[in-house]
N, C-alpha and C positions, 0 to 999 in steps of 0.2 A: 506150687504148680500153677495156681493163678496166677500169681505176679506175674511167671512165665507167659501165660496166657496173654494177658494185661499188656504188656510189653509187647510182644509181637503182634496183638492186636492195633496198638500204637502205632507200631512203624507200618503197617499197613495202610495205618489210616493212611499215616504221614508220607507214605510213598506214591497214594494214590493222588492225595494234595499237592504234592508236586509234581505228579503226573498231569494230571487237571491245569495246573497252572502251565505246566511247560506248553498242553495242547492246546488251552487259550491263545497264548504268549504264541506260538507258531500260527494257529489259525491266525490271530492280529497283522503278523508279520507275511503271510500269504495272503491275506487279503488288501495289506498295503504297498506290497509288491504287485498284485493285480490292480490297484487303482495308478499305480506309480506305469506300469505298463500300459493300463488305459490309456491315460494322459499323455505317455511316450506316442502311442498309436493315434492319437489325436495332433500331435506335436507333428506327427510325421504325412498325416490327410492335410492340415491346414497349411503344409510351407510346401506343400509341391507342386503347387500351382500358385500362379499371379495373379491369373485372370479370374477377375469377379465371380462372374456367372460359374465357372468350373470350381472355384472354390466355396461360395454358395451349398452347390449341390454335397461337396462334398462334408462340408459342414451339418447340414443336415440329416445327411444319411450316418453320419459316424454317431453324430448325436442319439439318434433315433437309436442305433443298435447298442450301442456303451448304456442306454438307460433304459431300456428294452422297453422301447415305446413305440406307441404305434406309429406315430406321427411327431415332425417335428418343424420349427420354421424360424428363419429369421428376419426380424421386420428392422429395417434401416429410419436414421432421425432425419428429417428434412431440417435442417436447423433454417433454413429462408422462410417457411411457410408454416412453421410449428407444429409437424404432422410426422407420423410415421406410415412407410406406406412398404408393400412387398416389391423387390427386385425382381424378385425372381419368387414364381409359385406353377409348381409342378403339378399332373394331371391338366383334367380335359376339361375342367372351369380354369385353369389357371388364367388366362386371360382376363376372367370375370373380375380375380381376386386380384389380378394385379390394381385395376381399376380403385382396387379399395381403399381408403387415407383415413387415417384414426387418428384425432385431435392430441396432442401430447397431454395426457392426464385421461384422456378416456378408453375404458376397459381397462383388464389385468394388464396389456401389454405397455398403454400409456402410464397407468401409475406408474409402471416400472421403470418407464421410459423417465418420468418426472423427477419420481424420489430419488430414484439410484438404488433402490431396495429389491430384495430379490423375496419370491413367494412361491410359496406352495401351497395350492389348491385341491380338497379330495371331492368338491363337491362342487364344478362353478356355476351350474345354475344357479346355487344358490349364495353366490359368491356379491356382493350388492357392487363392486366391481367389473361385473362380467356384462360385457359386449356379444351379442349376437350375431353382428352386423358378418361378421366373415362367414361362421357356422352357417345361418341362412342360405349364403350366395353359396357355397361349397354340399349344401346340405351332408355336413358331418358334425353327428353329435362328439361333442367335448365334455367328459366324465370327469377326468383329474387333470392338473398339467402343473406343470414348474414353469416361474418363468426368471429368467436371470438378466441384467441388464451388462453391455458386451462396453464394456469403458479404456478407451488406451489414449493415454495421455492427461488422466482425469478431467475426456470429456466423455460422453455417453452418445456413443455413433449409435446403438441399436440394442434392441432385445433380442434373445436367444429364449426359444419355449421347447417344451414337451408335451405331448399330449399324449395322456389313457395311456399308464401302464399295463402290458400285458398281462393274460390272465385273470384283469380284472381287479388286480391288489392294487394299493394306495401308493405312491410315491412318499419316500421314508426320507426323513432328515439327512441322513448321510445320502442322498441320492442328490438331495438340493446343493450338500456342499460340491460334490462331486461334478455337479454341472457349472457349479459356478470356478471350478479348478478349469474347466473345460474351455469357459466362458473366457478368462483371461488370456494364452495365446493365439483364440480365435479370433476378438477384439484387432490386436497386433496385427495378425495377418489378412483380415479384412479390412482396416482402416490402410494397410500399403497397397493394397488392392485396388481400394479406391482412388489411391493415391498414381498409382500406375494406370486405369482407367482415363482419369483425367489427363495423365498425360499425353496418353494415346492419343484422345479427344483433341489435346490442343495439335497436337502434330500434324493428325490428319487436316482440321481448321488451316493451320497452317499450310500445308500442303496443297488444301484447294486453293486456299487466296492465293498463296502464289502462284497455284496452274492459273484463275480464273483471273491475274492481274497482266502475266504473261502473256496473256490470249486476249484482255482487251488493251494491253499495248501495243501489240501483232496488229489488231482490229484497227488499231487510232493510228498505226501508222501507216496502214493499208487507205484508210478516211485520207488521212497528210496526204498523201502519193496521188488519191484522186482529186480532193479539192485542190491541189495545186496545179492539176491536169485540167481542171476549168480555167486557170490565168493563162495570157500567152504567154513563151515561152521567150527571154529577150526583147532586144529592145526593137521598135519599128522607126523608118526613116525613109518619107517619102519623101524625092525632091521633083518638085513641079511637074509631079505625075510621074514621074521612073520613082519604081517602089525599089528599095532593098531590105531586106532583113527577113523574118520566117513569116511571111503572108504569103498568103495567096492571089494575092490582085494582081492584072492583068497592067501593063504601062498602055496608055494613047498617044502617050508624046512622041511629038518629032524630032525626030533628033538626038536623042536620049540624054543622059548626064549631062553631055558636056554642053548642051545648051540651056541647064538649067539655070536661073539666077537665086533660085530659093529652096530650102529645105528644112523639112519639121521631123523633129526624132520624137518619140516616146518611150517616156523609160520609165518603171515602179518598182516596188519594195513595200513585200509586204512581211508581218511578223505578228503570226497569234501570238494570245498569251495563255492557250493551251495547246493540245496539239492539232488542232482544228480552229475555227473562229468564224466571225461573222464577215470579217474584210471582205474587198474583194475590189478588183479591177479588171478592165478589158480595153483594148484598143485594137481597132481594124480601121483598113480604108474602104472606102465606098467611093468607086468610082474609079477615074485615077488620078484624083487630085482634091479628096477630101479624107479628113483625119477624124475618125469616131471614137470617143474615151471617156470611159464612163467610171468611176469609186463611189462605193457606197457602205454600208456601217449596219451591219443587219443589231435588232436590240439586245440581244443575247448572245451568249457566247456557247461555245461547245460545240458539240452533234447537233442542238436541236437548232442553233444559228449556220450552223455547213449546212445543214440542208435547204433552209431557207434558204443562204446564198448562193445554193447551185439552182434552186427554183427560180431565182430571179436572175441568172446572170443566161439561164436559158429562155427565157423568156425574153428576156432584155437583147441576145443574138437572136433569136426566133424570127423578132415581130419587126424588126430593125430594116426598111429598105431605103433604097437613094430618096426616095419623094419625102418619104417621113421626115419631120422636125423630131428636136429633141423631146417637145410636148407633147407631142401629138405621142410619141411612143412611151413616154411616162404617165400618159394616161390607159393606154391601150395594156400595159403591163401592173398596173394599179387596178382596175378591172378585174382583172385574172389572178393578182392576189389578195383581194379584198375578201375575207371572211367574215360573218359576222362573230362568231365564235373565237377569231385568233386572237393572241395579243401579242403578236412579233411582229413586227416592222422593219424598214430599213430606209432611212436616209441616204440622199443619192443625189449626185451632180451626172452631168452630162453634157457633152458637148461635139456638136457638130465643125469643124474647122477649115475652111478653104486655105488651101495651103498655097496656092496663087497670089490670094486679095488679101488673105488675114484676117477674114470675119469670121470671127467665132460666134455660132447659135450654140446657147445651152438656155436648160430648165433645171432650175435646184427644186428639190424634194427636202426639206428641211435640215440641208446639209452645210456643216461647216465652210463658214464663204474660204472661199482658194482665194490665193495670193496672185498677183500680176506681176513679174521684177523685168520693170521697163530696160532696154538697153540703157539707157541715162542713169539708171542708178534708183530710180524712185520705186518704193516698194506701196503700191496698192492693194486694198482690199477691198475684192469682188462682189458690188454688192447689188442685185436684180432683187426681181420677184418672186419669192419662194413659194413653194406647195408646200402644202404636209409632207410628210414620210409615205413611203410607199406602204399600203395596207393597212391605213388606220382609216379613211373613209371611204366607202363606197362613192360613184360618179366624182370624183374629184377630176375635176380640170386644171393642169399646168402651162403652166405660161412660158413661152419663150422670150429669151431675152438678147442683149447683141451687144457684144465688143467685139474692138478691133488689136490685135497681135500685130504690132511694126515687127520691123527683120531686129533682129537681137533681142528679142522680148521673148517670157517664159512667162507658164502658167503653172501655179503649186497647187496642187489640190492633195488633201489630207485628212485622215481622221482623227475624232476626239481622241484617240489613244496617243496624238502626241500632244496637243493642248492641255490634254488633264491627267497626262503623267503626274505622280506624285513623287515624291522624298518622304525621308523615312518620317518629318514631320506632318506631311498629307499637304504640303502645299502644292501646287497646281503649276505646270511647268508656263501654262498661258502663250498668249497668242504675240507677248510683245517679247519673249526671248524668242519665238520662231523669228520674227519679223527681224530680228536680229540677225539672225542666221543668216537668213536671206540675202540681207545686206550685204555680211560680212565673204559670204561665198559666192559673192553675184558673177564673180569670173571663170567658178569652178565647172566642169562639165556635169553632165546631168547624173551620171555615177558618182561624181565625187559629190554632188549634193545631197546626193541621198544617204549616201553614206554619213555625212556631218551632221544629217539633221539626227537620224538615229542614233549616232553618237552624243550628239549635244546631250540628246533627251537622259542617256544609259547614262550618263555623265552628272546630268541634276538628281536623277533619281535615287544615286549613291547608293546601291545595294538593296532598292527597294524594290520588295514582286512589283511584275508585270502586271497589272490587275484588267488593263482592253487590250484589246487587238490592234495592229500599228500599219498604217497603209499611207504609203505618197504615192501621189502618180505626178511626172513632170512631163510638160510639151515646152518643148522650145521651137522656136520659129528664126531658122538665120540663114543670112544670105550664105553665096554659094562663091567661092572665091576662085574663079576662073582664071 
């Protein structure tokens, strides 16, 4: 009857023992199933969004409630500046705490940052780790926390924390692994994040430069459209006082055309080497039987050289009447651009012209001497008394000078943008292939020289930038074949 006893005492035990083990064995398996679904419910807050800031938040909130904490937060690596600092930090300090940047190795969150180690904390004031610097600004005490670092790609983009489990219990080893199971495709889906951030960033970047490069192309072509609207427009051709061409002067002559013996045309060509520049030319008559033509070379180029050159080419028509010399108005417009503070300048010829006798008054302002191509063939270089550039001294006085224009004679006047054109080796196109030019096309008309001179130059300079601005202005003086 014992043994009986005995033995069914046995299998009792032994039923109960596999009973035990089977409810282990299923708690085990329910509780791996719940972390297996945590992590599924975590898989499925961190890929449903792209954007930072929304996945951020939701990061920390799944976080917080999967480890039933009170508080949670994730702090990103500056890898440029060796800091980790808050993206994003919610509530009504958050601002305060954004401000916040913790050296990589200081506090729990930098070690973490540093080693790649992940910890658990039940105590961290007392932790010889433990930074204040956030709790203060946030005034929240911090009791216990995890903190795990958030690595994809085996680099370490940021840490992942918890703080103060609920209730007041301690955060448990399987709690540390569990955040760090958490911590792996949040890593992923925050460094694409970032990844997509930045792209946005360069986009929009892009987006404005090209609105804001668009709008000052508009702008520079709008400047072209005006500065071009201070040159005249075509060419002028006074003959012995009957004008033709787009002026406005009145004729005195008797007779008209067909008792002229003489006539002077003016013709230019100008070409920034942006879309604006410092050139610039004018010609009008004065009177009805004098020719006014002035080019000049402001120092700079761009916007801040157009403006000068609209300052000075209104100036220069402003102050301009029949009595004035060419000195006498290159001083009176020297004057009025003389700053003490500027440093732009402009070099400038000018010249007064009787278009009857042939005497040319002009005054150079430190400007490339023009050329003379005599009817006979001989090519001169113009050479008087110079002034400074317009606007480098105050009271400066210019001086007037005088030659005489026979009938078939022309006068080239140009700037250094074709003398010191360069090629691709930076040699200097110089004054003795112009003089060349000259020579070679002494029969051509005043278009077709303009055109070969510009040519000649785009010809030497074999595919090299434009680097000055490019201006001829021609007068010719020829009889009238009645």
């Amino acid at each position: 009857m014992n043994i009986v006893i005995g033995v069914l005492l046995i299998l009792c035990l032994a039923v109960v023992v596999v009973w035990q083990l089977s409810e282990r064995k299923r708690r085990s398996v329910e509780l791996e199933l719940q972390r297996t679904m945590q992590l599924f419910d975590v898989s499925l807050e961190v890929n449903s969004t792209i954007r930072k800031q929304d996945l951020l938040v939701k990061i920390m909130e799944t976080s917080s409630r999967i480890m039933n904490a009170e508080a949670s937060s994730v702090i990103l690596v500056d890898e440029e500046k060796g800091e980790l600092f808050f993206d994003l930090a919610l509530g009504e300090k958050g601002d305060e705490v954004r401000e916040i940047r913790l050296k990589i190795g200081e506090g729990i969150a930098g070690w973490v940052a540093q080693t790649g180690e992940s910890v658990k904390v039940d105590d961290a004031g007392q932790d010889d780790r433990w930074s204040s610097k956030v709790a203060k600004r946030v005034d929240y005490p911090t009791r216990s926390l995890l903190c795990v670092p958030l690595v994809s790609k085996g680099k370490i983009i940021g840490v992942l924390q918890v703080l103060n489990k609920r209730d007041g219990a301690h955060f448990t080893d399987r709690d540390l692994q569990l955040l760090e199971s958490i911590a792996s495709p949040t890593a992923v889906s925050l460094e694409n994040a970032m990844l997509y951030e930045a792209l946005e960033k360069s986009i929009h970047a892009l987006k404005t430069t090209t609105a804001a490069k668009e709008r000052m192309e508009s702008e520079l072509r709008i400047a072209t459209d005006i500065q071009m609207g201070f040159l005249p427009r075509g060419s002028l051709c006074i003959s012995s006082g009957v004008v033709e061409g787009e002026t406005n002067c009145s004729s005195e002559a008797d007779g008209g055309e067909s008792a002229a013996a003489v006539a002077v045309e003016a013709h230019a060509i100008i070409r920034p080497a942006r879309e604006v520049g410092g050139d610039f030319y004018d010609y009008f008559c004065i009177g009805a039987d004098r020719l006014f033509f002035v080019l000049g070379d402001v120092s700079d180029k761009g916007i801040p050289a157009a403006l000068f050159m609209a300052v000075t080419m209104t100036l220069l028509k402003g102050k301009m009447t029949s009595e004035m010399t060419p000195g006498e108005l290159l001083t009176a417009v020297n004057q009025e651009l003389y700053k003490d503070d500027s440093t732009m300048f402009a070099t400038i010829f000018c010249g007064v012209l009787n278009v009857a006798t042939g005497l040319l008054l002009y005054s150079d302002g430190g400007h490339c001497p023009p050329y003379i191509v005599r009817d006979g063939g001989e090519v001169e270089l113009l050479k008087g008394k110079k002034g400074l550039p317009l606007g480098v001294m105050d009271g400066m006085l210019y001086m007037n000078n005088e030659v005489m224009l026979g009938l078939g004679d022309r006068i080239v006047v140009y700037t250094d943008g074709i003398t010191e054109a360069e090629d691709q080796l930076q040699d200097q196109y110089g004054f003795s292939r112009l003089k060349d030019v000259l020579k070679k096309e002494q029969s051509s008309t005043p278009e077709q020289l303009l055109g070969q001179m510009v040519m000649d130059v785009d010809l030497f300079a074999d595919g090299a930038v434009q680097s000055d601005d490019i201006a001829v202005l021609i007068v010719d003086r020829s009889p009238i074949k009645l």
